[in-house]
N, CA and C atoms as a LAMMPS dump frame, in Angstrom:
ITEM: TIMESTEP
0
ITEM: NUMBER OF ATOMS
201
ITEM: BOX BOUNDS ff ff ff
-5.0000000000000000e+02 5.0000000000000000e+02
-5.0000000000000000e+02 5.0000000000000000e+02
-5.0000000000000000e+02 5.0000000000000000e+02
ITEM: ATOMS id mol type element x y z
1 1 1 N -371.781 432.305 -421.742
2 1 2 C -371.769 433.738 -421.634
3 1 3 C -373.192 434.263 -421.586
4 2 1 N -373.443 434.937 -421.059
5 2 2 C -374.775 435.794 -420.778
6 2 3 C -374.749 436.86 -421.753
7 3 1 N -374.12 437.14 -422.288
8 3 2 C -374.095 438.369 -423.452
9 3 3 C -374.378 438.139 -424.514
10 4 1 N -375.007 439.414 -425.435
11 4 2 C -375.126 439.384 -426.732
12 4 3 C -373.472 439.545 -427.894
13 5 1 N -373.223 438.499 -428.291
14 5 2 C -371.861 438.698 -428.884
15 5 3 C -371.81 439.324 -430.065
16 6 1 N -373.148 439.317 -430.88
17 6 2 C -373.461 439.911 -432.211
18 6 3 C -373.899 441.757 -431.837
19 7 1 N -374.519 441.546 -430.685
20 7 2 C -374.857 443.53 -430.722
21 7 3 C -373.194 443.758 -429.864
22 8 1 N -372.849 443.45 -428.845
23 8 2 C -371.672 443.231 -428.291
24 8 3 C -370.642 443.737 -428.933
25 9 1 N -369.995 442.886 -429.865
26 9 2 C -368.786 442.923 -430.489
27 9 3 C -368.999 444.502 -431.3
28 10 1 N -369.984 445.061 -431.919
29 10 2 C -369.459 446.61 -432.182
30 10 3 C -369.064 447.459 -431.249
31 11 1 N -369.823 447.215 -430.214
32 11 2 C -369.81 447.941 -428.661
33 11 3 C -368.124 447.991 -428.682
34 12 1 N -367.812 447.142 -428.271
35 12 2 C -366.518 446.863 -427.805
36 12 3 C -365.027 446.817 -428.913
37 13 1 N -365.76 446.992 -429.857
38 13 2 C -364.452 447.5 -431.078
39 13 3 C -364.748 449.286 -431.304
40 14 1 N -365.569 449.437 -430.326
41 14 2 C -366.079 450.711 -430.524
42 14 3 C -366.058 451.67 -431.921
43 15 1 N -367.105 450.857 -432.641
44 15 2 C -366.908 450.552 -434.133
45 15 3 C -368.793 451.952 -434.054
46 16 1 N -369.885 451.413 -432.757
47 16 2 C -370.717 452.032 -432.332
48 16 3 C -371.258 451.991 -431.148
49 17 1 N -372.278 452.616 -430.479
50 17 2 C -372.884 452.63 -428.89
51 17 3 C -373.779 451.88 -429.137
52 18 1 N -373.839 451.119 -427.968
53 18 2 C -375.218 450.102 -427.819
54 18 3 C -376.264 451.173 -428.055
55 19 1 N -376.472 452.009 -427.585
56 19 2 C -377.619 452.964 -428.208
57 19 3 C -377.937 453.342 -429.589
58 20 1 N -376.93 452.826 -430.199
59 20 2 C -377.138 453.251 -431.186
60 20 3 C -377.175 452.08 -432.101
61 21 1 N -376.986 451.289 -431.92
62 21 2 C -377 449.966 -432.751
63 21 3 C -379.065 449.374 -431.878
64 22 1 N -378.885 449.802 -430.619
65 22 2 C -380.089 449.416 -430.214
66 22 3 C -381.501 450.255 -430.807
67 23 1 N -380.973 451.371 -431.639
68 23 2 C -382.113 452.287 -431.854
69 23 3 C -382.253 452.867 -433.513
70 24 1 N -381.15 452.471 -433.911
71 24 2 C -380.433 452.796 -435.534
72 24 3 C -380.369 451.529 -436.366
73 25 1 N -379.936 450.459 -436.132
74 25 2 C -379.261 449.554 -436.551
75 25 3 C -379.992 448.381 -436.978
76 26 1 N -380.305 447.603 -438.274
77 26 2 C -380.868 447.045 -438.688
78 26 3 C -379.961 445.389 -438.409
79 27 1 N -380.785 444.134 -438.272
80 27 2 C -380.066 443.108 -438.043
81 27 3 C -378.834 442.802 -439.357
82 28 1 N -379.254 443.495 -440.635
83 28 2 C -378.604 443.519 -441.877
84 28 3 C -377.06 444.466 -441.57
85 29 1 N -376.985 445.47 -440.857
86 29 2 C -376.238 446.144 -440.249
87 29 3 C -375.241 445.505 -439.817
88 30 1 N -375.592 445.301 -438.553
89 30 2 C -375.155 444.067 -437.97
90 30 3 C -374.278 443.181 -438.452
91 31 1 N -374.858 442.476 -439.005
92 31 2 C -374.147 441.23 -439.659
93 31 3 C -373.147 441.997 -440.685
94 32 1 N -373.373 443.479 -441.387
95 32 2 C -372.254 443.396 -442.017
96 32 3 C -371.074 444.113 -441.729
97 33 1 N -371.54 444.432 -440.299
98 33 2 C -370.34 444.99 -439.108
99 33 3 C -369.598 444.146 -438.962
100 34 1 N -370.429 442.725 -438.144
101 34 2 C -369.257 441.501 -438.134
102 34 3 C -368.622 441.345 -439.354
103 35 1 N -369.03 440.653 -440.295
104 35 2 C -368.048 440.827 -441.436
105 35 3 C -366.844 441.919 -441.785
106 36 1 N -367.432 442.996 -441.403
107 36 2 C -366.267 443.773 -441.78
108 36 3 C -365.393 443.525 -440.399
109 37 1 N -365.69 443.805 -439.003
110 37 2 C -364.97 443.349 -438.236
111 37 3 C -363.947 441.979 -438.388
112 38 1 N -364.534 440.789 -439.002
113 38 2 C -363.799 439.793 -439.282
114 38 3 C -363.056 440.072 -440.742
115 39 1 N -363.022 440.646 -441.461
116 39 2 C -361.96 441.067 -442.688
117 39 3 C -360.785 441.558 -442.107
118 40 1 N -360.988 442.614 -441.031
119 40 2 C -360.423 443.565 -440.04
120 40 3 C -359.251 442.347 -439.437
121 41 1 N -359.899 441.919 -438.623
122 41 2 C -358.772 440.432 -438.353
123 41 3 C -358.293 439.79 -439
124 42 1 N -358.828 439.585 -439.869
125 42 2 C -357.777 438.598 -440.849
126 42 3 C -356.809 439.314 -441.477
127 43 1 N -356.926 440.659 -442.149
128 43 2 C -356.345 441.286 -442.418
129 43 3 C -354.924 441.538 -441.66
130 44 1 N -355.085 441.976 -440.58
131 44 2 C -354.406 442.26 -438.823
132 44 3 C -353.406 441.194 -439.222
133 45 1 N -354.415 439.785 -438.769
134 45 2 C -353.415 438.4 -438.854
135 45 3 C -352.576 438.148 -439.696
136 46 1 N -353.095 438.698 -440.966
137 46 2 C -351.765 438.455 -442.04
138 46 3 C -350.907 439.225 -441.732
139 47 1 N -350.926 440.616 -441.606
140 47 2 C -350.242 441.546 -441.51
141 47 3 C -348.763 441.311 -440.399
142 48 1 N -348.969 441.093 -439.758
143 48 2 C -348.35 439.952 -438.437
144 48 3 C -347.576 439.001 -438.74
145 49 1 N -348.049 438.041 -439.36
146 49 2 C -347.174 437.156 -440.097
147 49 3 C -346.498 437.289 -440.921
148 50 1 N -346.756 438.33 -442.211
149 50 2 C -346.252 438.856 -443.148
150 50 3 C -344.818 439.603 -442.407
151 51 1 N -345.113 440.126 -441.272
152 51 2 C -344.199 441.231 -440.37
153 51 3 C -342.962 440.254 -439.746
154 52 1 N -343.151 439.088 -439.645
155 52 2 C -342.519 438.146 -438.572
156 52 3 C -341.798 437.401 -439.766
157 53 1 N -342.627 436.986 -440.901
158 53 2 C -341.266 436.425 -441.76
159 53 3 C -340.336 437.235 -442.26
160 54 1 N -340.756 438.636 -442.507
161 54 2 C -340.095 439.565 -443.254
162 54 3 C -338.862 439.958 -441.89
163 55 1 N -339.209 439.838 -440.625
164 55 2 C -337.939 440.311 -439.893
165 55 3 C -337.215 438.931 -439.999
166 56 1 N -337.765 437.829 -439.858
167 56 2 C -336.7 436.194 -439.392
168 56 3 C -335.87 436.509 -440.808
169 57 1 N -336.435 437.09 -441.782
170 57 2 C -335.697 437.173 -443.078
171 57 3 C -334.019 438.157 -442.862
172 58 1 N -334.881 439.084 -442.462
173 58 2 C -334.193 440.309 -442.41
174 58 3 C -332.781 439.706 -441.267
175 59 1 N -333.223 439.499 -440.117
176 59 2 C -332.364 438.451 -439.005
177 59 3 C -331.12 437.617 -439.813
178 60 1 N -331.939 436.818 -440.393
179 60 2 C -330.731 435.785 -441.428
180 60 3 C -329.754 436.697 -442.387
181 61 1 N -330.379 437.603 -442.695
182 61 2 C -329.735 438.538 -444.055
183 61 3 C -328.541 439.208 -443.056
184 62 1 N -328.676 439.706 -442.136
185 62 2 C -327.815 439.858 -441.422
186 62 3 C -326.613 439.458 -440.425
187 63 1 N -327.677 438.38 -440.07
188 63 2 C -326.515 437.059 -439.492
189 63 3 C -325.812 436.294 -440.434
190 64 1 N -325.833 436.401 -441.932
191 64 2 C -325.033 436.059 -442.851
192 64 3 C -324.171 437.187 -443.738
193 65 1 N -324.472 438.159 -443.314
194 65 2 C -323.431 439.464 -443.395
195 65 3 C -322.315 439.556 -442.67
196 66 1 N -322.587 439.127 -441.232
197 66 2 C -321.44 439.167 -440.302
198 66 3 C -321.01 438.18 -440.062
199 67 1 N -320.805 436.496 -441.772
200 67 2 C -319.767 436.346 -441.682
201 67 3 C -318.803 436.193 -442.057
């Protein structure tokens, strides 16, 4: 990739403007954007899974109601 993935990735979670990370933004910044960006996902990811057992649950609870 030809891109910066560390100034990048705020850009594009539009979390801030390259202008502004290019003119504001300390490398300390930065890094604790990604971090919070990656809490952000993991968070997401559980959330998802948490969502998918709780319906296969919900599915069974019901397919054993009707019989």
């Amino acid at each position: 990739m030809n891109i910066s993935y560390f100034k990048w990735r705020p850009v594009l979670e539009q979390v801030a403007t390259l202008q502004e990370i290019s003119d504001h933004w300390t490398i300390n910044d930065l890094a604790d954007c990604h971090e919070a960006l990656d809490l952000m996902d993991s968070v997401k990811a559980h959330y998802h899974l948490e969502a998918e057992r709780l319906s296969k649950q919900q599915a069974e609870h019901i397919k054993a109601l009707k019989r």
